[in-house]
N, C-alpha and C positions, 0 to 999 in steps of 0.2 A: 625727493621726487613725489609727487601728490601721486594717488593710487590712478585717475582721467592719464597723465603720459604714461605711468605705468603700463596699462591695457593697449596704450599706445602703441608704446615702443614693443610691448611682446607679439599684440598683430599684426606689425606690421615685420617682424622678425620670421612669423610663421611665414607669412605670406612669402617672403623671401626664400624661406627655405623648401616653402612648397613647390614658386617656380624654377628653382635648382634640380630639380630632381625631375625635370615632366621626361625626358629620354629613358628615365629608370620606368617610371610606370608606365611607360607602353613596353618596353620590354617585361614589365611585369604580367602585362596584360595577356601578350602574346606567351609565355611561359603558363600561366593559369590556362589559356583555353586548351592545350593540350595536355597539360601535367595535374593541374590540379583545379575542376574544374569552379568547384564550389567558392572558388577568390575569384574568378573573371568579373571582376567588377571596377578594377581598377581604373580605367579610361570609359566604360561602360556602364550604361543605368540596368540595372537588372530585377525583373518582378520577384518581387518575396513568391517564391516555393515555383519558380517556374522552369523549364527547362532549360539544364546547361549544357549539354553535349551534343546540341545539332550537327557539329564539327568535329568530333569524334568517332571514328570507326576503326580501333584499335586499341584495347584497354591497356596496353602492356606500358607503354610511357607511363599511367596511372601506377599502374602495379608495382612497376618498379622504384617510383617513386617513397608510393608508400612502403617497398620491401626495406628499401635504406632508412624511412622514419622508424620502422619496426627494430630495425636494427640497435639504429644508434637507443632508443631507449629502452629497449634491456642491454648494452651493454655499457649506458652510462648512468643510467639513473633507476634500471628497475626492480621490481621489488620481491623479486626471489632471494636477493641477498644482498648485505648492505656495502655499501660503494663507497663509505666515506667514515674516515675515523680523527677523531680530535686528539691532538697533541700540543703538548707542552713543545715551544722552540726550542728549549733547554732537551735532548736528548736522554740525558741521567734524568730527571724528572719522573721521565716516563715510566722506569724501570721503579721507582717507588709503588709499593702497593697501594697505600691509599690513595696518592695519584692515580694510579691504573683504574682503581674503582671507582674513582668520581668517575674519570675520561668514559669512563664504558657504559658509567648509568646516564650521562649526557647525549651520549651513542644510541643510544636506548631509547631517548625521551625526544629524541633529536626527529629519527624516524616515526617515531609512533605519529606527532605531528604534521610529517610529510605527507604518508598515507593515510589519512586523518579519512573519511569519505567524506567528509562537509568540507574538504580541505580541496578538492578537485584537483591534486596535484600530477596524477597519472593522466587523466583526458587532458587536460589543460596545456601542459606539458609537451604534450605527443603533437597538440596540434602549432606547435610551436617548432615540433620536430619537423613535419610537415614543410611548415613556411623556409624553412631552414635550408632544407635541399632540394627545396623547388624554387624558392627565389634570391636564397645566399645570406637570407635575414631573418631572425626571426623574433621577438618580443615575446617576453613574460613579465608579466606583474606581480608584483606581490605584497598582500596589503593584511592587515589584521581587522577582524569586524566586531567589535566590541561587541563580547556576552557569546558569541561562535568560535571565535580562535582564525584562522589562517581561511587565508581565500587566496588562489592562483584564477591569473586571467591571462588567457593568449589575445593579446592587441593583433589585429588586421595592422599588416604594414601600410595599408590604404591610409588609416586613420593617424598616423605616427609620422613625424619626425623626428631626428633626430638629428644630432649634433659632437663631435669629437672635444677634446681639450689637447692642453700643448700636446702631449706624452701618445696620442692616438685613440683613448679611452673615451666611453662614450659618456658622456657625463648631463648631458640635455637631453629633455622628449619635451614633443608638443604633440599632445594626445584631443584629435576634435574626437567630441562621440555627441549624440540627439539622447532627449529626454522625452517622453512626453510629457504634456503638463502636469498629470498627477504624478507622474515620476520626480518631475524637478523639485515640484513642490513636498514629496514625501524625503527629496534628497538634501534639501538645503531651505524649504521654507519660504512661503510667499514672499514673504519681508526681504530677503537677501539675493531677491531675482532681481535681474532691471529693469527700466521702468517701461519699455517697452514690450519685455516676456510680460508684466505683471497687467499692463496694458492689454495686451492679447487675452490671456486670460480670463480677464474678466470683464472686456470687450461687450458692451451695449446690456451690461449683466447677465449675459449667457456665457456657463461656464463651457471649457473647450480643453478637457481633461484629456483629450488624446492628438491634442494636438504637436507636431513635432518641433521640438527648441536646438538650435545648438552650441553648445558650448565646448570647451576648452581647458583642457588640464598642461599645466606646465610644471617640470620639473628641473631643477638648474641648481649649481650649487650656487651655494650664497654667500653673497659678496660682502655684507654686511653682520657677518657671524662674529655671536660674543659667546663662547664656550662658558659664561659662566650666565648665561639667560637662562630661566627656568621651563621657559616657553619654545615657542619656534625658532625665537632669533638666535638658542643655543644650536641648532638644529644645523648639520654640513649643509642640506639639502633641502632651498625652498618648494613649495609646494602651493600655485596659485588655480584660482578657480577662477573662469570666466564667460561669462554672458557674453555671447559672440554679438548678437542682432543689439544687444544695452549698450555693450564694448563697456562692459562693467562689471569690476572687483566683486565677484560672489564671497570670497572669504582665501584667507593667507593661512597655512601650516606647514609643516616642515618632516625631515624623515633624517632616522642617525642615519640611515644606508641608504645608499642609490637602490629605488626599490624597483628600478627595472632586474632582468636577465637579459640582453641581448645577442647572441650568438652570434656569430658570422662565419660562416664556411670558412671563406678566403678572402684577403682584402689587397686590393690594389694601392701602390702610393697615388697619393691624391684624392682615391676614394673615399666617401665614408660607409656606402652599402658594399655589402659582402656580394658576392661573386658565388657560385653553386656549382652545382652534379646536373642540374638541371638547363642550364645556359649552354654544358657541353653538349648535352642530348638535346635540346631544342630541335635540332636541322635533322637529326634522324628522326625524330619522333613528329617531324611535321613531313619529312618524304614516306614514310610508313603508315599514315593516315589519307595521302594522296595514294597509295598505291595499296593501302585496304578498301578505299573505294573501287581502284580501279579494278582490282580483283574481284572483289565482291560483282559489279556491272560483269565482269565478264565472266566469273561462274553462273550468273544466273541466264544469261546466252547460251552456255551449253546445258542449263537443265533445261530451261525453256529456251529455247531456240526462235530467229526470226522464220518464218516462213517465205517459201517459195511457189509463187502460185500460178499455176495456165493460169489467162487472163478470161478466157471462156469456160473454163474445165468446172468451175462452183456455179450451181443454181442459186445457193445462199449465201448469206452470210457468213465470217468464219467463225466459228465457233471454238478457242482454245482453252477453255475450261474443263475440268477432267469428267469425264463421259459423252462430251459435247459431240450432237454427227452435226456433221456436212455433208449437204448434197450434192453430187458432182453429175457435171455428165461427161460421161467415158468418149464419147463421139467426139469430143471438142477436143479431148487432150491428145497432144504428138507423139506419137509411135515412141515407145522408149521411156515414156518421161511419166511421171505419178502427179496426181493432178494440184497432190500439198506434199513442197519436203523441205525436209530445215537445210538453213545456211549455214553452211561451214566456213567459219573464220578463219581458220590456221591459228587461235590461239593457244599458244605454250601456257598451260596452267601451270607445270611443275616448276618452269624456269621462277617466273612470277612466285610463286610461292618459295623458294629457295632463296630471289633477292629481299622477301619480306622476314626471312628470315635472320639475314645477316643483318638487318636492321635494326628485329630485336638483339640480338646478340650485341650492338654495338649500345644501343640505349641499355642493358643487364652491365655491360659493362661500364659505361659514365656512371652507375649509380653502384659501381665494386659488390656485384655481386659474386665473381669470380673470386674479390680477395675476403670478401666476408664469409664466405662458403667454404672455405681452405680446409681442409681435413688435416687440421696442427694436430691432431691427438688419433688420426689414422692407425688402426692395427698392421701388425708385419712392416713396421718403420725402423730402420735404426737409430739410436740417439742421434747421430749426426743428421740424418735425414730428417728427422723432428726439430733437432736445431737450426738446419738452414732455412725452413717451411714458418718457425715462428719468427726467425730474422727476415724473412721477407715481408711478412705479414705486421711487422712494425715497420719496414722502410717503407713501404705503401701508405698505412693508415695510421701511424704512429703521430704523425706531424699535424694529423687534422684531431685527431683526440685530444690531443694536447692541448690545442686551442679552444677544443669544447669544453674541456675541463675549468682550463682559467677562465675564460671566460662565459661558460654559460651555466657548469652547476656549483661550481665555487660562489658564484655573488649568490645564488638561492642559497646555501646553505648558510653562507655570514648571515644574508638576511636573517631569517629565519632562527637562527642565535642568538641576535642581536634584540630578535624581538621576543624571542622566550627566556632571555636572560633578564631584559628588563619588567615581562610579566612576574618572577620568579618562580619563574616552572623549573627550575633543576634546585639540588642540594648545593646548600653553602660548599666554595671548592675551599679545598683543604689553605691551612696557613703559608703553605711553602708554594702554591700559585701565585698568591698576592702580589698584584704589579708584574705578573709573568705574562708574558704572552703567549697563546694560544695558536695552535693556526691546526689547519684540517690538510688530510694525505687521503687521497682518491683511489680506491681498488679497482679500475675499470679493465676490462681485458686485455688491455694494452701493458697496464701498469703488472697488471697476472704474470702476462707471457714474458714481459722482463725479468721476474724473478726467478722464471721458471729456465729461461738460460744461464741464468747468473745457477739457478743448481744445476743444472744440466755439466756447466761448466767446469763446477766443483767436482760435480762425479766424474767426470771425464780427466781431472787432473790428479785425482783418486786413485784413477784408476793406471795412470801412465806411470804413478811415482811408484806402486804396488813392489815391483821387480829391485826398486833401489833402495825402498823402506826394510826390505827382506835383506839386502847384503849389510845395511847400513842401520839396524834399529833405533839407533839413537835419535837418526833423522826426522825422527817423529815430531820431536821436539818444534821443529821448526813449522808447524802445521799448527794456526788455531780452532783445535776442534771442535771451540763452542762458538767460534764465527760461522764454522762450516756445519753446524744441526743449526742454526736461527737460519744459516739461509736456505738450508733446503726445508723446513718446515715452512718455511715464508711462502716460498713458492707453491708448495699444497693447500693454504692458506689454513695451516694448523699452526699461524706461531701466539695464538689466544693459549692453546696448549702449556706454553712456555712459564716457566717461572721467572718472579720478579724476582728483582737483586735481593728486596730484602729477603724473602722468602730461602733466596738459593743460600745467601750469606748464613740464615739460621741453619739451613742444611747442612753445610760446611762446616761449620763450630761445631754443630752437635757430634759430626764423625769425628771432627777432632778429640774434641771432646772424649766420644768413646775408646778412641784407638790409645789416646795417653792413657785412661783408667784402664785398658788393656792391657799397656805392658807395667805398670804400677803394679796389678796384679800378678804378671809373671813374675816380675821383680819380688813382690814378696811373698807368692808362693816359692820362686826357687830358694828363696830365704830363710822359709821355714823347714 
C-alpha cells in the first residue's frame, strides 16, 4: 500500500469514528457544563481564557466531582506510599534473596521515575482522574523525550478516538492536535511537512510562525510485524504522523507497549466509551443549579424587597440605595397604609433550601462520598464490626478498583518498565530470572482492606480454637503458623519485615546446628 492510500484509508477511518460518537459529545458536552467546566468545548467553540460558568450557580456537582478525582488518586496512584511491587510469576523466586533485592531496587528505580518532577506524572495523571469520573473516559500518554527521561500527557477526549480489538481492549487511538508553524517545524522539520503546510508557511515569502496546522497521530497495532526488525516494523505497535490539510505521511515509528492508559469507569456491551459517577448525577446537578438560581432570585427579594407604593403618596423619585430619602406627601396616602412597603411573597426559604439540599446529598452520593468516607478504622469498634464496614467498603468499590487497576495503572507501569528496561536504568536481574517472567501486584486500599480481613479472620479463628487448643495441645499441630504471622503482617503492610527463605533456611541450620553441638557436649561432658 503506497503511503497517498495509506493517509487515505486512516482519514477516512477517523472521520468514521468521529461520526460514531457525535451522541457521546453532546453528552459530553452537557456533563462538562456542569461538572467540569474547563472541557465544555466539546460541541462548543470557546475563547482561550474566557469565561466558563455563566451556567453555574452551585459549585457542589464541581466539588464533588473533583472530591472522587482526589480520591481515587491517593488511593490508586499516590505518592505517600508505594502502590505497586514486581514479582517473579514463579512464587518460590520471590522468597530468594537476591531475587528479593533486585525486585526492590527495581521498586525503587521504578518510582523515583514516576515522580520524576520533569516527569509530570501526579498533575497529568489527576487530570485524567478528572476526565474519568466526569465523563467515564479518560486518556494518558506516555512517551520518553530523549536527554529528559518520561513525560505523561492527559489527552482531551475531544481530541481522541478510539478504538476496541476482538477481546474488548483498546488497542487504537487517533489523536488530532494543532501545531503552530514554528512548533511543527521545530517538531518534524520543514522538509517532512506537506506541501500545502509548507506552502502556507512560506506563502508570498512571508513567514506565518504562529499560524495553526492540524495534524494527526495514529496508534494501531501492526499488522505487518517482523519481531526480528531492528526498527519499527519490529515494533507491536505502529505509530503514524499526519498532515491533516497535505493528507500527508509526516513520518512512521512504532512503540513495544500500547503507550496509551485508558481508563473507563464502566463499560456497557456494545460500547466502546466508559459510562461515569458523573452521567448518574447529571439530573441532580442540573435541577440544583435551576433551583440555586431560583433561590438565590428569591433570597434577594427578601433582603431587597419589591416595593409597594400610594400612586400619589412620592413627590420623587424612588430612591433604594442605602441612605436614599424619598419625598412623600402624607396628604395623598390612605388612612392606614405607609406611603412605601415591601411585598410579601409567601416565599418558603427554609423548604427551598432543604430540597437543595437533598440534591446535594444525592450528587455526594453518585460520586461515593458516603462510601469513601467509611470510618473502616473507627475507634470503640469491635473486630466484627470493622470486618463487616471493610466487607462492605469492597462490595461497593472493590469492582470499580479492580478495573482501574488493570486497566489504567497497570499499562503505566509496564509502560514505563519496558521503557527503562530497554534504557538500562536497573541492575543486571539475577541468572535464575532469565526467561522468567515478571508481572506487578498492586497495594491499593482495596487490595489493603482484603488483607486486613483475611487477618482479621485469622485472629478471629485464633481466637474460637483458644478453648480446644487448651483441652487438646497437640492440636496445635494442625495450624500453619507461619502462614498465619505472613498474613497478618501482610495486612499491616510489614511483610518487607519478613525474612527470605534463604535467610530463614540459614537460621534453621544454624539452631540445628547448635542444638546437636549442644547435646554432643552433654554427651561428653556426662562422659567425662
Amino acid at each position: 500500500m503506497t503511503d497517498n492510500n495509506q493517509v487515505q484509508d486512516l482519514l477516512a477511518r477517523a472521520k468514521q469514528l468521529k461520526a460514531s460518537r457525535g451522541t457521546w459529545e453532546k453528552h459530553w458536552q452537557e456533563l462538562a457544563e456542569v461538572l467540569r467546566t474547563d472541557r465544555a468545548d466539546f460541541t462548543a467553540t470557546r475563547t482561550a481564557g474566557g469565561s466558563r460558568t455563566e451556567q453555574v450557580f452551585d459549585s457542589t456537582p464541581q466539588q464533588a466531582a473533583r472530591g472522587l478525582a482526589s480520591a481515587l488518586d491517593g488511593m490508586l496512584k499516590g505518592r505517600q506510599s508505594q502502590w505497586f511491587n514486581i514479582r517473579a510469576e514463579d512464587e518460590d523466586l520471590n522468597e530468594i534473596d537476591e531475587v528479593k533485592n533486585w525486585l526492590r531496587d527495581v521498586d525503587r528505580r521504578l518510582w523515583r521515575a514516576l515522580f520524576d518532577d520533569q516527569a509530570h506524572f501526579a498533575d497529568r495523571s489527576f487530570e485524567t482522574d478528572q476526565d474519568l469520573v466526569v465523563f467515564g473516559t479518560g486518556i494518558l500518554f506516555t512517551e520518553e523525550v530523549p536527554g529528559r527521561g518520561l513525560n505523561f500527557r492527559a489527552i482531551h477526549l475531544r481530541d481522541a478516538l478510539i478504538a476496541e480489538n476482538s477481546l474488548g481492549d483498546i488497542d487504537t487511538v487517533f489523536r488530532y492536535f494543532s501545531f503552530s508553524g514554528r512548533q511543527a517545524v521545530q517538531q518534524f522539520g520543514l522538509d517532512r511537512l506537506g506541501a500545502k503546510t509548507r506552502e502556507a508557511l512560506r506563502g508570498g515569502g512571508q513567514s506565518k510562525p504562529d499560524a495553526r496546522f492540524q495534524f494527526l497521530h495514529v496508534v494501531l497495532p501492526r499488522v505487518d510485524l517482523d519481531p526480528n526488525h531492528p526498527g519499527a516494523l519490529g515494533k507491536p505497535f505502529a505509530s503514524l504522523w499526519i498532515d491533516v490539510d497535505s493528507e500527508h505521511l509526516i513520518g512512521e515509528g512504532g512503540y513495544h507497549e500500547f503507550p496509551y492508559a485508558i481508563p473507563r469507569w464502566e463499560t456497557v456491551t456494545g460500547e466502546v466509551y466508559g459510562r461515569s459517577p458523573g452521567m448518574l448525577a447529571l439530573a441532580d446537578a442540573r435541577t440544583l443549579n435551576a433551583m440555586s438560581r431560583t433561590n438565590l432570585d428569591a433570597g434577594e427579594k427578601v433582603a431587597n424587597p419589591p416595593l409597594l407604593a400610594a400612586s400619589d403618596g412620592l413627590t420623587s423619585n424612588v430612591r433604594l440605595f442605602p441612605g436614599g430619602i424619598n419625598y412623600i406627601d402624607y396628604d395623598s396616602v390612605p388612612a392606614g397604609r405607609r406611603p412605601l412597603e415591601p411585598l410579601i411573597t409567601g416565599a418558603n426559604l427554609p423548604i427551598s433550601l432543604e430540597m437543595e439540599n437533598q440534591r446535594r446529598d444525592m450528587i455526594w452520593a453518585a460520586f461515593f462520598r458516603n462510601v469513601l468516607q467509611l470510618p473502616i478504622n473507627a475507634p470503640q469498634m469491635t473486630a466484627t464490626e470493622i470486618l463487616e464496614r471493610k466487607e462492605e467498603f469492597l462490595r461497593v468499590i472493590g469492582p470499580t478498583f479492580g478495573r482501574l487497576e488493570s486497566g489504567y495503572i497497570a499499562p503505566i507501569v509496564n509502560r514505563v518498565f519496558g521503557l527503562m528496561k530497554r534504557a538500562g536504568a536497573f541492575a543486571p536481574p539475577p541468572d535464575i530470572l532469565r526467561d522468567r517472567r515478571i508481572t506487578f501486584a498492586f497495594d491499593s486500599p482495596v487490595s489493603q482492606a482484603r488483607k486486613q480481613i483475611e487477618a482479621l479472620a485469622v485472629r478471629g479463628a485464633l481466637e474460637q480454637a483458644a478453648p480446644f487448643l487448651e483441652l487438646n495441645p497437640a492440636a496445635v499441630d494442625l495450624i500453619n503458623s507461619e502462614e498465619a504471622i505472613r498474613t497478618i503482617f501482610a495486612a499491616n503492610g510489614a511483610d518487607g519485615l519478613l525474612l527470605g527463605e534463604d535467610a530463614l533456611e540459614r537460621i534453621r541450620t544454624a539452631r540445628e546446628v547448635a542444638q546437636v553441638v549442644e547435646v554432643i557436649s552433654d554427651v561428653v561432658g556426662g562422659a567425662e
